[in-house]
C-alpha positions, 0 to 999 in steps of 0.5 A: 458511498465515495462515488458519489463526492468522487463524480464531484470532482473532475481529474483536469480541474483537480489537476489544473488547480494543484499545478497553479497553487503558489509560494504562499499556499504552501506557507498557509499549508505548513504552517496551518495548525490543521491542514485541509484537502486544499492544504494537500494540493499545495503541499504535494504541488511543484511550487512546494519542491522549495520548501522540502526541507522544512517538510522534511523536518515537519513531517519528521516531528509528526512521525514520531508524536504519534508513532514514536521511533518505531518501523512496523516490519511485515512480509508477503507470502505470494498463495498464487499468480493465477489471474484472471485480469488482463493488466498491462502493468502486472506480471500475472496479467492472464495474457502473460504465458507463464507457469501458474502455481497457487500453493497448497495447504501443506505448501503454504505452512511452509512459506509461513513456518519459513517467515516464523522463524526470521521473526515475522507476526504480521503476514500478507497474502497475496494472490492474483485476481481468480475467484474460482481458484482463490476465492473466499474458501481457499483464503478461508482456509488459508487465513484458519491455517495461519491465524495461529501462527502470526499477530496480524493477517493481512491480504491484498486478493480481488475486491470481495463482497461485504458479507464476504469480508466478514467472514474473512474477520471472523476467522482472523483476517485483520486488515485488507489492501486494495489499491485503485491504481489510478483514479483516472477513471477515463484512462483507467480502462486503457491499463485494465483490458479484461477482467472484473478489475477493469470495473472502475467503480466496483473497486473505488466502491470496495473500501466502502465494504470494507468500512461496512464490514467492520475490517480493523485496518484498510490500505489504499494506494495507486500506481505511481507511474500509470497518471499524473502521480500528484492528482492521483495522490489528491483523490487518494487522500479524498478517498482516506478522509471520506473514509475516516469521517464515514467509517471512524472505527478503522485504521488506514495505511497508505502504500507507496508502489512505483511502477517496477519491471516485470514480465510484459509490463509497460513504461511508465508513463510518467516518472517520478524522482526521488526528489518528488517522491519524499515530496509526496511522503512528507505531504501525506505525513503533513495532512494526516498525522494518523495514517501509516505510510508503507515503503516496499522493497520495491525501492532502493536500499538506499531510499529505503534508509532514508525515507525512514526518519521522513515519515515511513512507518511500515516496511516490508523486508526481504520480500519474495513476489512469487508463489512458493518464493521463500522455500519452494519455487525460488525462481518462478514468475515474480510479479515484478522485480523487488530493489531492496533484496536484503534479508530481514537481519540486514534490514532490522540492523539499518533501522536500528543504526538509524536510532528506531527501533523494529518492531513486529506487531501493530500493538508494540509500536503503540506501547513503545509510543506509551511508554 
């Protein structure tokens, strides 16, 4: 499993090392036919802010090798913000006295008819960290409800066990976001007060179940805010190419999350800038042409107009961070504040205007890529 290259490694040395990478590791990086983990270091490292622009060209060229000119286009639907984790950084942090509401059956058709009709076929569910009320039977219902209705069902729900993911698989459920938040394991529990999400290797462990389990598509990420972003990157891209190698038959996505205001959340502690930010993208692009790279509507539009031709495939619009948000309960909690809040219409118009084209399930982009 992970853990055991991850307990190789150590945060300040990892640290230290990216931080004295030089002018001439990042020119071997750019210009190695293949890039190593080493090669990332020096690609995500400040003494590469110089050379952003030819990044940015690079990246831009890979994109668009392996992805054509596409932007994979999907939205949540928000089942529940009952938690039972106490997060320092989340909305729904079970300390966090607001009204609870998990969706019923018949509320939930009604969020999904809702995103059917914008157009959407790829779908992720997401709920809070409660076991008892939206465990695997509720998500199984849920997913045997929709499976219908969309192409792609993706969720983003506590970490499950392995025989729980298949039998998620089996009744449709395609690909499983779970993201580590930091790898800082020592400071990890500083974030994480209370709850099964404060068990730092239960969750590093889960993209291995995943991976044992057979699920098509796995998506990792941390907290952008929480730990020094650049080794929490390092370690993320650690994990992504363990996971290749060991399990070669899934897909991976990288999502992007910078902290956002919500409802009793911290400061971030550490703030990452646009500048840093398309750094960051252009380098995970760099060392991994396969890999999906996400943009929430957590970013501006105006971030989000750009990053587009920098490597982002995968965008969600329009998007709704509450239980019943699209339809029900438009003003209840949101798990925190979106940035880019135009409907999808809009959305799909500045992709197009860009020169790309939206698309809405995985297989379109590949044979667009094709053809």
């Amino acid at each position: 499993m992970f853990q055991a290259l991850f307990d190789r490694y150590s945060w300040d040395e990892v640290k230290a090392s990216i931080y004295a990478k030089t002018d001439k590791d990042v020119v071997r990086a750019l210009q190695a036919p293949k890039r190593t983990i080493e090669d990332f270091k020096a690609l995500i490292s400040p003494a590469a802010l110089p050379h952003l622009e030819e990044m940015a060209q690079l990246s831009h060229t890979l994109t668009q090798k392996r992805f054509g000119k596409t932007v994979l286009l999907y939205a949540p639907i928000y089942l529940s913000n009952e938690c039972q984790n106490i997060c320092n950084y989340c909305g729904f942090s079970l300390d966090n006295k607001i009204k609870r509401k998990t969706l019923s059956p018949m509320e939930i058709m009604q969020e999904a008819r809702h995103l059917k009709d914008l157009g959407y076929d790829h779908i992720l569910l997401v709920t809070g960290e409660a076991q008892q009320t939206v465990g695997v039977d509720y998500l199984k219902k849920a997913i045997r409800m929709l499976r219908p209705m969309f192409a792609n069902i993706s969720i983003e729900v506590q970490p499950l066990e392995e025989d729980e993911y298949r039998t998620l698989a089996e009744e449709g459920l395609f690909a499983v976001l779970v993201y580590q938040e930091t790898y800082h394991r020592e400071n990890y529990r500083d974030y994480h007060l209370k709850g099964r999400k404060s068990n730092f290797y239960y969750r590093l462990d889960t993209p291995d179940r995943l991976g044992r389990a057979g699920i098509h598509k796995a998506g990792l990420g941390v907290l952008l805010g929480l730990e020094d972003w650049r080794t929490d990157n390092f370690f993320t891209a650690l994990h992504v190419q363990y996971l290749e190698k060991t399990y070669w038959q899934t897909r991976y996505s990288i999502s992007f999350p910078r902290l956002r205001p919500a409802q009793g959340l911290i400061e971030p502690k550490v703030v990452l800038g646009d500048k840093e930010f398309v750094q960051l993208i252009c380098a995970w692009r760099i060392f991994n042409e396969e890999v999906e790279l996400s943009i929430s509507t957590r970013e501006s539009e105006v971030f989000r107009n750009h990053i587009i031709k920098l490597g982002a495939t995968t965008m969600s619009a329009g998007s709704k961070t509450n239980p019943g948000g699209y339809t029900i309960e438009e003003e209840s909690l949101e798990q925190f504040e979106i940035n880019d809040d135009r409907p999808v219409e809009q959305v799909m118009d500045m992709i197009r205007k860009s020169g790309y084209k939206p698309v809405w399930k995985d297989w379109d982009r590949f044979s667009v890529v094709a053809g």
